[in-house]
N, C-alpha and C positions, 0 to 999 in steps of 0.2 A: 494078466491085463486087468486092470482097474473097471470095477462096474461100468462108472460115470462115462470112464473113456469110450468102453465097450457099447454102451447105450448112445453115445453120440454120434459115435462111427453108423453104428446100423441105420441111428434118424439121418443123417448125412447122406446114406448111401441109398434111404426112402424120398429124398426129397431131390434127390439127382435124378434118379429113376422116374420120378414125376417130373420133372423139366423137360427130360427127354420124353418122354413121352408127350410133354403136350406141346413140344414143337413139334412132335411127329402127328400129331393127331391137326394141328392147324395148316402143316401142309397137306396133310389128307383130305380137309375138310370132315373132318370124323367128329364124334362128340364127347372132345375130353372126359369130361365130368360123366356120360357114361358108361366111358371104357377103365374109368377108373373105378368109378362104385361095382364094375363085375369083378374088379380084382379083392377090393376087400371095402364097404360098406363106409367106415370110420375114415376114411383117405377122403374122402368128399365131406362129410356130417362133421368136421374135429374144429371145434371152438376153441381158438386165439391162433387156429393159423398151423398149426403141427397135428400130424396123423398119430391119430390112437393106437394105429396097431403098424408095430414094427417087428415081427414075429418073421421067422425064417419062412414059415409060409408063404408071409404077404412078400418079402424080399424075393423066394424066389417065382410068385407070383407075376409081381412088378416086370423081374427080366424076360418072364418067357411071353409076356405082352409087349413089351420093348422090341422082341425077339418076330411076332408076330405083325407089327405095326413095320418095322423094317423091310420084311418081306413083302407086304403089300407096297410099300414104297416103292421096291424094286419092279414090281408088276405094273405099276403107273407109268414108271418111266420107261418100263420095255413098251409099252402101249405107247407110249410117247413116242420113241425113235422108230417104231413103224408105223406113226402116223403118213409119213412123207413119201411110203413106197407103195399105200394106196390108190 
């Protein structure tokens, strides 16, 4: 596999990983921008728009945040369907 392609893949797969996330963090009411800077520092600070660090780290950083963000989602809405039998 070619560098460039390899490197586009990962930013591809870094900047999906933040989408998801910050739709998950806006129905959470959560603070994107600081559940992101705990994953890796450069995802928030990165000047013209693209994250500094796409290292398998911060990759699999990213999912197990994605991973964590989902799970409470799930916890909101079980709070949710037994609001009614209150």
């Amino acid at each position: 596999m070619c560098w460039a392609f390899w490197q586009s893949d990962r930013l591809h797969r870094v900047l999906e990983y933040m989408n998801v996330a910050h739709e998950l963090c806006a129905l959470l009411g959560m603070d994107f921008v600081q559940i992101i800077a705990d994953v890796h520092p450069s995802l928030v600070d990165s000047n013209g728009g693209q994250p500094k660090s796409i290292s398998n780290d911060t990759i699999a950083r990213l999912a197990k945040t994605i991973h964590s963000l989902r799970e409470e989602k799930k916890l909101h809405l079980q709070k949710v369907w037994m609001l009614p039998n209150l």
